[in-house]
N, C-alpha and C positions, 0 to 999 in steps of 0.2 A: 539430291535435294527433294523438296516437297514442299505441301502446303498445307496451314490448317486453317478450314475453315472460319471466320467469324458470321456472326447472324446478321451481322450487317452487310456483308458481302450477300447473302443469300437476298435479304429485302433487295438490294440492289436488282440482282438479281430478276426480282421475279418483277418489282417494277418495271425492268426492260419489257416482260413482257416472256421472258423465257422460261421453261420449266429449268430447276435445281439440277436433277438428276443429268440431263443433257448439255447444259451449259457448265457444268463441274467437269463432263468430259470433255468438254473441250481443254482444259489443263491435261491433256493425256498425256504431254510432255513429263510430267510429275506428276506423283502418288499425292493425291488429297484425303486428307482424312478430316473427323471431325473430333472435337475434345471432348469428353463426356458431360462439361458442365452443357458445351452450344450442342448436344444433344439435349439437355434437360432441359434449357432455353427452347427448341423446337417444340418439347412436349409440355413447357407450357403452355403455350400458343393452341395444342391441341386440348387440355385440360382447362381452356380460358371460353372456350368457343362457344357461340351462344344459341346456336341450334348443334342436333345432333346430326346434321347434312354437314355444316361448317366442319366439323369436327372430323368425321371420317373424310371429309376431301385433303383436311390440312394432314392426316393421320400418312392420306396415302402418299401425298407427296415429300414427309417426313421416309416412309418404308422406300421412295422411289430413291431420296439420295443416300441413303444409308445401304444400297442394293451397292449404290458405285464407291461410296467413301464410308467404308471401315471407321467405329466408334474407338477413340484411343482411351484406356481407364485409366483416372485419374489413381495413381499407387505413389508408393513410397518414395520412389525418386522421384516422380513430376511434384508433388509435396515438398520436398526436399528442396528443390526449384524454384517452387513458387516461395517459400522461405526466404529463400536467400537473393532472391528477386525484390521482395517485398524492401527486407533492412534494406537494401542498395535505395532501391527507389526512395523508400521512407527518409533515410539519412538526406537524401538529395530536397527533400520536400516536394518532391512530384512524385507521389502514388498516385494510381491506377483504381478504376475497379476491380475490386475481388475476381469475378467471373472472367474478364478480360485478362486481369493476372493468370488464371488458369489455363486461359488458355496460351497465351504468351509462354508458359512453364511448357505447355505440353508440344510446343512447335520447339524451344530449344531442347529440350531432351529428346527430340528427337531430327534434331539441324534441320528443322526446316525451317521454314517461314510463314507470315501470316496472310491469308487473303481478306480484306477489308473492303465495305463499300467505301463512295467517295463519301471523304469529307468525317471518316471514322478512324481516320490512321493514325493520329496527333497523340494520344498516348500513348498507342503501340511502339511509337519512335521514341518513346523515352527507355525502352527497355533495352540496355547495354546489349550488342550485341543480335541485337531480332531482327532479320528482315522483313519489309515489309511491301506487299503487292496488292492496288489498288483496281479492284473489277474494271472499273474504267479502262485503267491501263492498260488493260489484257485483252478486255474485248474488239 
């Protein structure tokens, strides 16, 4: 098993007051990675920043967790995934966000599960089959 990161796990996160990089190892029981979109989520945050100090600090602690968790790219099967995730969910009338869908595809093509801050998990749980682990819980 494993786990893929969400950004809301991370904010949790760093509200504790912990650095990404270090508090991610603490899941060293499991392989954590991150999705390519909640990579492109982190780099907005970095591309948003309003001084260029913000920016290279947010830049480094983006390079600090991606030292420990592996970027997974969004290809043809996680696509494929998030397809047929979407009709299921859609049929049902509870879709998701796009980017949360993504990353939902990219934890079951690859059996893991998702790590979520609290109080973000509620549509993750709609997604047949996904587990899901809340920071809270863990820490």
């Amino acid at each position: 098993m494993g786990l893929v990161i969400d950004t809301s796990a991370l904010i949790a996160i760093e509200r504790a007051g912990a650095e990404w990089g270090r508090a991610v190892a603490g899941f060293a029981e499991e392989p954590v990675v991150i999705a390519a979109i909640g990579y492109a989520e982190l780099m907005v945050g970095v591309e948003l920043a309003d001084t260029p100090q913000r920016a290279a600090r947010r830049r480094e602690r983006v390079e600090a967790l991606v030292a420990h968790c592996p970027v997974v790219e969004f290809g043809a099967e996680i696509a494929s995934i998030w397809a047929a995730t979407f009709a299921t969910l859609s049929r049902a009338g509870e879709t998701i966000p796009s980017n949360d869908l993504a990353i939902a595809a990219t934890a079951l093509y690859l059996g893991f599960g998702v790590l979520v801050g609290p109080g973000d998990e509620k549509h993750y749980r709609r997604v047949p089959g996904l587990r899901c682990e809340v920071v809270a819980a863990l820490s």
